[in-house]
ZAVO-199447 format. One record per atom (N, C-alpha, C): residue number from 1; residue in three letters; chain; atom name; z, x negated, y negated. Coordinates in Angstrom, 2 decimals. Example, Ala and Ser with C-alpha at 12.3 -4.5 7.8 and 13.67 -1.06 7.14 Angstrom:
<atoms>
+-----+------+------+------+---------+---------+---------+
: pos : code : unit : site :       w :       u :       v :
+-----+------+------+------+---------+---------+---------+
:   1 :  ALA :    A :    N :    7.80 :  -13.19 :    5.69 :
:   1 :  ALA :    A :   CA :    7.80 :  -12.30 :    4.50 :
:   1 :  ALA :    A :    C :    7.80 :  -13.20 :    3.30 :
:   2 :  SER :    A :    N :    7.08 :  -12.85 :    2.25 :
:   2 :  SER :    A :   CA :    7.14 :  -13.67 :    1.06 :
:   2 :  SER :    A :    C :    7.87 :  -12.90 :   -0.03 :
+-----+------+------+------+---------+---------+---------+
</atoms>
This chain:
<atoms>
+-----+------+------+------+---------+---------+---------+
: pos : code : unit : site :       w :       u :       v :
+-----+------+------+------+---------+---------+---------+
:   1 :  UNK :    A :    N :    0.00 :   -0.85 :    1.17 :
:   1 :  UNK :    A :   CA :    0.00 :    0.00 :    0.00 :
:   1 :  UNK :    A :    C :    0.00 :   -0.89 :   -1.24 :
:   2 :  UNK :    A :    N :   -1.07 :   -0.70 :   -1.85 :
:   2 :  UNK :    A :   CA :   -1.44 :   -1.69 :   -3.17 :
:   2 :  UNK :    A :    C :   -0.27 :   -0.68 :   -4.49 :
:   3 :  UNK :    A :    N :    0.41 :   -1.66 :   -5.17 :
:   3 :  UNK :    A :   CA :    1.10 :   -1.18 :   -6.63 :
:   3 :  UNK :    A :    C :   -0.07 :   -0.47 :   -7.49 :
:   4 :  UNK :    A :    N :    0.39 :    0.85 :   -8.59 :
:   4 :  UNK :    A :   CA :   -0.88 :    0.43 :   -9.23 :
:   4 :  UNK :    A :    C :   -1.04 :   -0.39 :  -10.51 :
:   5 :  UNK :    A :    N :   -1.82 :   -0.46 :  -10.84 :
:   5 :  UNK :    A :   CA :   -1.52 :   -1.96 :  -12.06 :
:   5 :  UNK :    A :    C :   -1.59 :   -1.15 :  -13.38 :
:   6 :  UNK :    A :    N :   -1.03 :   -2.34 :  -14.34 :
:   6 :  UNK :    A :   CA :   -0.77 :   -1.46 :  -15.65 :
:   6 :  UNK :    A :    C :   -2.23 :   -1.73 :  -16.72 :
:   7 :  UNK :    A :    N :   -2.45 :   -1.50 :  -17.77 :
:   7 :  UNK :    A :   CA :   -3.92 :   -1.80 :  -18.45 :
:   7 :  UNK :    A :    C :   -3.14 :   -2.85 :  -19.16 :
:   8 :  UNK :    A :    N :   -3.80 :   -4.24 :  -19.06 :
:   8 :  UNK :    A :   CA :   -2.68 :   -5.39 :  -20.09 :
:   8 :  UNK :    A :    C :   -2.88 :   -4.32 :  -21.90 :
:   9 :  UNK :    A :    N :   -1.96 :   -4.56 :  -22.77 :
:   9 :  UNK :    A :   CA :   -1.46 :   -4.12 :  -23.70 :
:   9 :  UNK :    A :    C :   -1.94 :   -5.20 :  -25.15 :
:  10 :  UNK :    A :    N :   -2.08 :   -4.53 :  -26.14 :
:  10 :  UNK :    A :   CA :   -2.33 :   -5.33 :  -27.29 :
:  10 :  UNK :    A :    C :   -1.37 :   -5.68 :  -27.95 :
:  11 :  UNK :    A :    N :   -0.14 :   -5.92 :  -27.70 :
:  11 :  UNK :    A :   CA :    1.15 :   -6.48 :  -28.00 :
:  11 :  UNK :    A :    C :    0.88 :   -7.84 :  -28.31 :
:  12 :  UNK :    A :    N :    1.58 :   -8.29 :  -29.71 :
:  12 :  UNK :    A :   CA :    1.64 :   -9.29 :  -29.90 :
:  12 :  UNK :    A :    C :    2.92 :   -9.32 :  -30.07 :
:  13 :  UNK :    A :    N :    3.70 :  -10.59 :  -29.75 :
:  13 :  UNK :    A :   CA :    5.38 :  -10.45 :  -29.33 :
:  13 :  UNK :    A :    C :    5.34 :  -11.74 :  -30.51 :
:  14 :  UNK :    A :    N :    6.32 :  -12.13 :  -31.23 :
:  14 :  UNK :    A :   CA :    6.85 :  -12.94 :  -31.98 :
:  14 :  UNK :    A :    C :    8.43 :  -12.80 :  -32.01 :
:  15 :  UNK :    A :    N :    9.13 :  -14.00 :  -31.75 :
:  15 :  UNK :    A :   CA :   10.45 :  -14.63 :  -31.76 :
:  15 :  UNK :    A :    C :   10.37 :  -14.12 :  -33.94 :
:  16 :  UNK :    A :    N :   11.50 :  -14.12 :  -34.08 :
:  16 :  UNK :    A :   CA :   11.84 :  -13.98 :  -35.34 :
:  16 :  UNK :    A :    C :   11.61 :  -15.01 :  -36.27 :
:  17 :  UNK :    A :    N :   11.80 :  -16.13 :  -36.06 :
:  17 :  UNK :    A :   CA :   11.31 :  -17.48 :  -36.47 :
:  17 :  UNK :    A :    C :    9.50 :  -17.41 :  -36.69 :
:  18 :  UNK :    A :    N :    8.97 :  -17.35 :  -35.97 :
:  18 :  UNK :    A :   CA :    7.65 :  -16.90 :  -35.77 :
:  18 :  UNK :    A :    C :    7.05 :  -15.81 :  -36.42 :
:  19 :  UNK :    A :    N :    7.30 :  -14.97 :  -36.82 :
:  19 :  UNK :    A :   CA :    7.21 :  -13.70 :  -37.40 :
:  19 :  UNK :    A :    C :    7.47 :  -14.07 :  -38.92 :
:  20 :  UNK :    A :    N :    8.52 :  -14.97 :  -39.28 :
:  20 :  UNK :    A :   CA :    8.91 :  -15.50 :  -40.55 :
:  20 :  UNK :    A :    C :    7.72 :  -16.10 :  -40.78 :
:  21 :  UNK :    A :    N :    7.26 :  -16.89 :  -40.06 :
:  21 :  UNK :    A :   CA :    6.28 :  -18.71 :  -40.50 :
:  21 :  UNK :    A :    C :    4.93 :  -17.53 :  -40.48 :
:  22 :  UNK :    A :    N :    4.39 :  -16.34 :  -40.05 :
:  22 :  UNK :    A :   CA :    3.51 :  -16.24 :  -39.91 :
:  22 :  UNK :    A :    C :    3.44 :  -15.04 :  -41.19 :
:  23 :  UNK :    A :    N :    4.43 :  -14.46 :  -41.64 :
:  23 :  UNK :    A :   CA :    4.57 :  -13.30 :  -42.86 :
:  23 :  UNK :    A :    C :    5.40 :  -13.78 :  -43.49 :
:  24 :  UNK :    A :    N :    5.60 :  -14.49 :  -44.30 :
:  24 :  UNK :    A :   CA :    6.46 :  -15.28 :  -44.91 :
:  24 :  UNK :    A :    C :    7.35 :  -14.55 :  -46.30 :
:  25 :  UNK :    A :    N :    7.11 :  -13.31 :  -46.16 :
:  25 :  UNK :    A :   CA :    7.07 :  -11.98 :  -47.34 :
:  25 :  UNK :    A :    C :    8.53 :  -11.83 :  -46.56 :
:  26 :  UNK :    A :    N :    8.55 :  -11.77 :  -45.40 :
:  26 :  UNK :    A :   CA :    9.91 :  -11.21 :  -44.37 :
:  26 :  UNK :    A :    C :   10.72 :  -13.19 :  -43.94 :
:  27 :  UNK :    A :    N :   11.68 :  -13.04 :  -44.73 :
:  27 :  UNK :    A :   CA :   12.59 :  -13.83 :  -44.81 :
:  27 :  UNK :    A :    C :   13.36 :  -14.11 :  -43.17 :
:  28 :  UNK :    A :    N :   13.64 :  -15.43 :  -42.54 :
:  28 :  UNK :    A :   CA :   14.63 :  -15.14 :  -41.41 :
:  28 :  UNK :    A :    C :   15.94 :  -14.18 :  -41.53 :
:  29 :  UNK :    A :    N :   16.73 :  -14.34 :  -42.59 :
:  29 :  UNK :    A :   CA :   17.64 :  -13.88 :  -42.88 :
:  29 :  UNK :    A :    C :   17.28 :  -12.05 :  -43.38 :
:  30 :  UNK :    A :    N :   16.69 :  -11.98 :  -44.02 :
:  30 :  UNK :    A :   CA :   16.32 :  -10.56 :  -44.15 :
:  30 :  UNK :    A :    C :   15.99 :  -10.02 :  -42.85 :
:  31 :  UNK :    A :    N :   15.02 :  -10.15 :  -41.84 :
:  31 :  UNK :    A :   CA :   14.62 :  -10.30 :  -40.92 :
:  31 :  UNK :    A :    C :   15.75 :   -9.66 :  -39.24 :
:  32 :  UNK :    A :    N :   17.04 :  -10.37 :  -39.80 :
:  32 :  UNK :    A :   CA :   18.11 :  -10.38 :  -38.91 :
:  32 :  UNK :    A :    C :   19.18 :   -9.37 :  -39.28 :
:  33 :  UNK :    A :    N :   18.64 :   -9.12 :  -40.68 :
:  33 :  UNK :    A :   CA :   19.60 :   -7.87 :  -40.94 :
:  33 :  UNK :    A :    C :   19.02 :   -6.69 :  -40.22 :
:  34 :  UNK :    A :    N :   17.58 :   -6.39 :  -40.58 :
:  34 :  UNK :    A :   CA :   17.21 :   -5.24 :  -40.39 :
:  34 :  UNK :    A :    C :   17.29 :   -5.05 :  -38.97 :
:  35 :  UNK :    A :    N :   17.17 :   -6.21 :  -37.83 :
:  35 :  UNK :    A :   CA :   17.40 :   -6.13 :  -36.68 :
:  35 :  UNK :    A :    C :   18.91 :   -5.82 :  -36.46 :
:  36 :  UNK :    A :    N :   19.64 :   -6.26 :  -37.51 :
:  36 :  UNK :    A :   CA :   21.32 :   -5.84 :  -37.22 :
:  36 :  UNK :    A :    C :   21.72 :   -4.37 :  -37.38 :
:  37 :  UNK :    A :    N :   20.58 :   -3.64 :  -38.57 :
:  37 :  UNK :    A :   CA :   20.50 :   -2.39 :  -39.24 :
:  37 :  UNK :    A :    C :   20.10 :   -1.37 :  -38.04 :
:  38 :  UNK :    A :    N :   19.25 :   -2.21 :  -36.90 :
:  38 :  UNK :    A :   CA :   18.18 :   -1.21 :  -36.28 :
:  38 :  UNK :    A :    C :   19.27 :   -0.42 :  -35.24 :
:  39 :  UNK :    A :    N :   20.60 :   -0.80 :  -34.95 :
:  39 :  UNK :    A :   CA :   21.09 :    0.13 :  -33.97 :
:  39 :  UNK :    A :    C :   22.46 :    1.15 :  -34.56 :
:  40 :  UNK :    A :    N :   22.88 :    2.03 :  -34.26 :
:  40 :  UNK :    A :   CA :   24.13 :    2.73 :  -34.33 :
:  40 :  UNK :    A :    C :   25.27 :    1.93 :  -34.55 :
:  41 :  UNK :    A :    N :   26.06 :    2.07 :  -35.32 :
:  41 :  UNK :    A :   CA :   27.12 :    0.86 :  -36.11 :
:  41 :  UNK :    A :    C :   27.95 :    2.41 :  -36.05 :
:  42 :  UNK :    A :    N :   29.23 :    1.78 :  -36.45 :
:  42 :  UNK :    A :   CA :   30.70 :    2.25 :  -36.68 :
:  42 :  UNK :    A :    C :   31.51 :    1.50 :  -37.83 :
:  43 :  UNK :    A :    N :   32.05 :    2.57 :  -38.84 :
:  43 :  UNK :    A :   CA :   32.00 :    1.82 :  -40.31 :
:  43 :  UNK :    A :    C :   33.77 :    2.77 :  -40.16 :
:  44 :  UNK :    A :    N :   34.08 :    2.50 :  -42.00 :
:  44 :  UNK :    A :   CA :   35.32 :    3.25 :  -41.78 :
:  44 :  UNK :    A :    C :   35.13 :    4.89 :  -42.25 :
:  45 :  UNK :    A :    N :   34.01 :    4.85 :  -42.35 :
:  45 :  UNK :    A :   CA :   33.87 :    6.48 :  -43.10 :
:  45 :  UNK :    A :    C :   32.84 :    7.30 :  -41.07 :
:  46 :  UNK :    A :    N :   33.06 :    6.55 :  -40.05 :
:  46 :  UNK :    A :   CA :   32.56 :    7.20 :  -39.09 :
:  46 :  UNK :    A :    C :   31.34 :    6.86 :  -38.74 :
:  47 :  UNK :    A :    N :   30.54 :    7.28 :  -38.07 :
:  47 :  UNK :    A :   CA :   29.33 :    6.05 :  -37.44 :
:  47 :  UNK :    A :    C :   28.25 :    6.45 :  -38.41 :
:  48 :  UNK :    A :    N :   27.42 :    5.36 :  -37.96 :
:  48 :  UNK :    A :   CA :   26.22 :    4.90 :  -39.72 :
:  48 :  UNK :    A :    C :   24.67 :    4.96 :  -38.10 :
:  49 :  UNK :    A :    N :   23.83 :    5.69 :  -38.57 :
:  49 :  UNK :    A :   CA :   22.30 :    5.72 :  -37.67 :
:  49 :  UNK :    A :    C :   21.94 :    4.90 :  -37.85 :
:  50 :  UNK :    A :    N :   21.10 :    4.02 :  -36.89 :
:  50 :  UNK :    A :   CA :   20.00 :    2.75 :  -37.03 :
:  50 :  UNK :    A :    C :   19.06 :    3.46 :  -38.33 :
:  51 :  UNK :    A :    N :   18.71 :    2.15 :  -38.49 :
:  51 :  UNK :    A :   CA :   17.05 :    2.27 :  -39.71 :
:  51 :  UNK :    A :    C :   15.94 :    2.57 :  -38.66 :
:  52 :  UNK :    A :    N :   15.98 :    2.89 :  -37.36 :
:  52 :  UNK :    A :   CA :   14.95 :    3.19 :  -36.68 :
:  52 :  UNK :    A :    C :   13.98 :    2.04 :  -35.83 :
:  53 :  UNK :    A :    N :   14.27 :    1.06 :  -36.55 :
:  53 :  UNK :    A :   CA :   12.95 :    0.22 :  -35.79 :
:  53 :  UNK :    A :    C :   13.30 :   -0.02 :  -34.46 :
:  54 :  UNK :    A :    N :   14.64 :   -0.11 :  -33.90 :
:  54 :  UNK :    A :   CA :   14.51 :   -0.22 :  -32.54 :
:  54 :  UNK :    A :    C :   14.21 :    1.18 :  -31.38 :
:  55 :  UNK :    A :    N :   14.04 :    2.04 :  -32.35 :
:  55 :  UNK :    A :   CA :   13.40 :    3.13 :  -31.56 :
:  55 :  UNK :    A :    C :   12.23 :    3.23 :  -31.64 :
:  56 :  UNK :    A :    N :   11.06 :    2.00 :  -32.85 :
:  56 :  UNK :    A :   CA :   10.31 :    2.36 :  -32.79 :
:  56 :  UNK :    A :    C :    9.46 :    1.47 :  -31.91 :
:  57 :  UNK :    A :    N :   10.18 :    0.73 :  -30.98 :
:  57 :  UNK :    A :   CA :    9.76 :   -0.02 :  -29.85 :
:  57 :  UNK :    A :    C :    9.29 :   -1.18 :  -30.71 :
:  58 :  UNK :    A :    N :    9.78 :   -1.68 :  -31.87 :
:  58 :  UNK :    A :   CA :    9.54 :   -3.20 :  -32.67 :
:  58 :  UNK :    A :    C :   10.32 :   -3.86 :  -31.86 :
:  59 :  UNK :    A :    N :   11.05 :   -3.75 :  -31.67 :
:  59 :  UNK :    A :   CA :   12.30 :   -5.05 :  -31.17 :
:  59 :  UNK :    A :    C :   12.62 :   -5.05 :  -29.72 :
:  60 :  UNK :    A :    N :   11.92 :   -5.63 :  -29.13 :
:  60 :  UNK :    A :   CA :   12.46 :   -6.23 :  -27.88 :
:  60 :  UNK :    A :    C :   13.46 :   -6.83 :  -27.41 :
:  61 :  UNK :    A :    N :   14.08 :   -7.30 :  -26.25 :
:  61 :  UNK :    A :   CA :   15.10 :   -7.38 :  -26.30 :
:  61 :  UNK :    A :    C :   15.35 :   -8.31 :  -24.48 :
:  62 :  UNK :    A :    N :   14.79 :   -9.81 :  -24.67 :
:  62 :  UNK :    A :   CA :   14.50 :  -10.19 :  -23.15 :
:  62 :  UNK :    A :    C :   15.85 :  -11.47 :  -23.04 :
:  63 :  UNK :    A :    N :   16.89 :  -10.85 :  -22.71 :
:  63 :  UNK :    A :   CA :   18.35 :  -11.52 :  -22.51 :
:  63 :  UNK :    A :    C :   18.83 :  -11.68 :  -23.89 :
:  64 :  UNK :    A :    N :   18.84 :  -13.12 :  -24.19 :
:  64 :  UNK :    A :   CA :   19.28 :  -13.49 :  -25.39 :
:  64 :  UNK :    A :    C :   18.06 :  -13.35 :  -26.77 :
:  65 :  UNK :    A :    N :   16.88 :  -13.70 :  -26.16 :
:  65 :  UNK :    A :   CA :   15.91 :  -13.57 :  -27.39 :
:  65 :  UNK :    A :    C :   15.64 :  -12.25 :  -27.30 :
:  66 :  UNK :    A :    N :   14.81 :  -12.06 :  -29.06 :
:  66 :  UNK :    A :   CA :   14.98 :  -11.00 :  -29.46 :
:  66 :  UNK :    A :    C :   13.33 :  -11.08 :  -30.01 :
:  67 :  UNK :    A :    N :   12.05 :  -10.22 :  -29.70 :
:  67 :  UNK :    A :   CA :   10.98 :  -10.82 :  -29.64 :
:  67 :  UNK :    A :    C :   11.02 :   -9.32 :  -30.83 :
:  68 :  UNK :    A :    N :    9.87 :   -9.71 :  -31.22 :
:  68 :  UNK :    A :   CA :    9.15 :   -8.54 :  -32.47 :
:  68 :  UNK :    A :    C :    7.64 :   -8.16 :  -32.19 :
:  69 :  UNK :    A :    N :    7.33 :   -7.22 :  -31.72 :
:  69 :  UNK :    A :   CA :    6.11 :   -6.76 :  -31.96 :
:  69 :  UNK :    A :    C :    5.48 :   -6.48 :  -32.98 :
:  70 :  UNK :    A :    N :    4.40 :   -7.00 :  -33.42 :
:  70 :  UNK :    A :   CA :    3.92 :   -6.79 :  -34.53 :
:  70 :  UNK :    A :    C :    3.31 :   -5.83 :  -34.98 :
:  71 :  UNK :    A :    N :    2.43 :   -5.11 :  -34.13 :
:  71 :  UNK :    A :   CA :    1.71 :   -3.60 :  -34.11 :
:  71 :  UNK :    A :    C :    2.80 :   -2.66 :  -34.89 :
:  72 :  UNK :    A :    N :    3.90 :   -2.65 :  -34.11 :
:  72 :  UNK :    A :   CA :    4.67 :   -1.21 :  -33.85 :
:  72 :  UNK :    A :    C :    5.55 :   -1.63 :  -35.33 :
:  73 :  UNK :    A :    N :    6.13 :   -3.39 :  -35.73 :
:  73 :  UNK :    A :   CA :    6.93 :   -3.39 :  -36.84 :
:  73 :  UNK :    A :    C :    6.02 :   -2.40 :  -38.69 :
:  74 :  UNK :    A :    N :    4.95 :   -3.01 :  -38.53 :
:  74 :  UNK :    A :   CA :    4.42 :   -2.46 :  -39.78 :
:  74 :  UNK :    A :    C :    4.08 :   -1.28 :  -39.17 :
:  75 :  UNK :    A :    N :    3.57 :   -0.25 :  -38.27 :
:  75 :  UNK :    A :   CA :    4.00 :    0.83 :  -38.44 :
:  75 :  UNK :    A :    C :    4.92 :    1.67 :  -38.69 :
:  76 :  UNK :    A :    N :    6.35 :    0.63 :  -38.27 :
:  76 :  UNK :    A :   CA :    7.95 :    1.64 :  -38.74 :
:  76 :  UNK :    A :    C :    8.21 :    1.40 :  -40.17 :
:  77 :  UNK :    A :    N :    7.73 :   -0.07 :  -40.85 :
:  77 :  UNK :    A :   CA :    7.16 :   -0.39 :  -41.98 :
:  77 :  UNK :    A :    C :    6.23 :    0.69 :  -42.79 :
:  78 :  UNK :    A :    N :    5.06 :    0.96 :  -42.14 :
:  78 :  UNK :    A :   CA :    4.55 :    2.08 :  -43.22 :
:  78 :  UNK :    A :    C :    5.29 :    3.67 :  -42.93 :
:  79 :  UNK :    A :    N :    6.10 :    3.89 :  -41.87 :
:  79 :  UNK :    A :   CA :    6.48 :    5.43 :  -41.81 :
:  79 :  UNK :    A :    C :    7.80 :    4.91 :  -42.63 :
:  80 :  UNK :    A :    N :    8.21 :    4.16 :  -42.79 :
:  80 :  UNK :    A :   CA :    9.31 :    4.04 :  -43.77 :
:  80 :  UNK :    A :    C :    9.22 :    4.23 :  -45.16 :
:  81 :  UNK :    A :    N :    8.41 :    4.02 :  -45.63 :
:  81 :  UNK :    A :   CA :    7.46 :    3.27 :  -46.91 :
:  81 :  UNK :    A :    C :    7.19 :    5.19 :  -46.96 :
:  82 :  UNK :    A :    N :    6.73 :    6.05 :  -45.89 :
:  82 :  UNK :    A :   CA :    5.89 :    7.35 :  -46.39 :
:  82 :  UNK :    A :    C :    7.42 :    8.41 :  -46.60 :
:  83 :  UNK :    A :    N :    8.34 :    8.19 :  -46.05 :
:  83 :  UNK :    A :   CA :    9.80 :    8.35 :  -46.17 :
:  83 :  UNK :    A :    C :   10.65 :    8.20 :  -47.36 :
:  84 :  UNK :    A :    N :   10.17 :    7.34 :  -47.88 :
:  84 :  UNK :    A :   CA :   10.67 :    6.83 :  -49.31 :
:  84 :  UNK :    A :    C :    9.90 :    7.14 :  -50.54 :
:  85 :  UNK :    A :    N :    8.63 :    7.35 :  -50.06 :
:  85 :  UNK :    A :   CA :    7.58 :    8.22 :  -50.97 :
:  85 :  UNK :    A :    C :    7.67 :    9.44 :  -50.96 :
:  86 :  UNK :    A :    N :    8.01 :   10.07 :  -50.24 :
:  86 :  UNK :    A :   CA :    8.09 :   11.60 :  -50.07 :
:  86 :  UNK :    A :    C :    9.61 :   12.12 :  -50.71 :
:  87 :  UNK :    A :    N :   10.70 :   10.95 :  -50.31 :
:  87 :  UNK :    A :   CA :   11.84 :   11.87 :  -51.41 :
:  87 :  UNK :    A :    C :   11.92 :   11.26 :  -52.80 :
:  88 :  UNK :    A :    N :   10.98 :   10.67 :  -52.68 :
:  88 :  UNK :    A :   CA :   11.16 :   10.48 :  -54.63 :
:  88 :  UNK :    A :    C :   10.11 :   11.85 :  -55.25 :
:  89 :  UNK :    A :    N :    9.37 :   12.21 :  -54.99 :
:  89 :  UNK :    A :   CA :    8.23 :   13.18 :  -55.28 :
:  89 :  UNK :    A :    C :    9.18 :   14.27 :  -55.14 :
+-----+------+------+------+---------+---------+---------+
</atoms>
């Protein structure tokens, strides 16, 4: 019984370092917040929602490294961007 196979994917994966040297607009340090931002936190006023990008399948997550897709980041990038346009209007 043959597996069935997957269609390889247009994923481009970048380490955070990498993602910096190659968009240099996105800071390491900025970079590590928003990845710190991206999950469910607990504050003193009761729990705070991710900014979304790790739901939006940007951030990988293979043991210790933490890889970035590039496709999926500027898309949570532009639905963010249409989010922030829409409640100022």
């Amino acid at each position: 019984m043959s597996l069935p196979t997957k269609q390889p994917t247009d994923h481009v994966l970048l380490s955070i370092r990498q993602f910096s040297e190659k968009h240099p607009a996105f800071t390491l340090a900025g970079l590590r917040h928003l990845i710190f931002l991206s999950e469910e936190r607990q504050c003193s006023k009761g729990k705070l929602p991710g900014n979304g990008l790790k739901e939006s399948g940007a951030i990988l997550r293979c043991g210790r490294k933490v890889m970035i897709d590039e496709t999926r980041f500027f898309a949570w990038l532009d639905q963010q961007n249409a989010v922030t346009q829409r409640a100022a209007a």
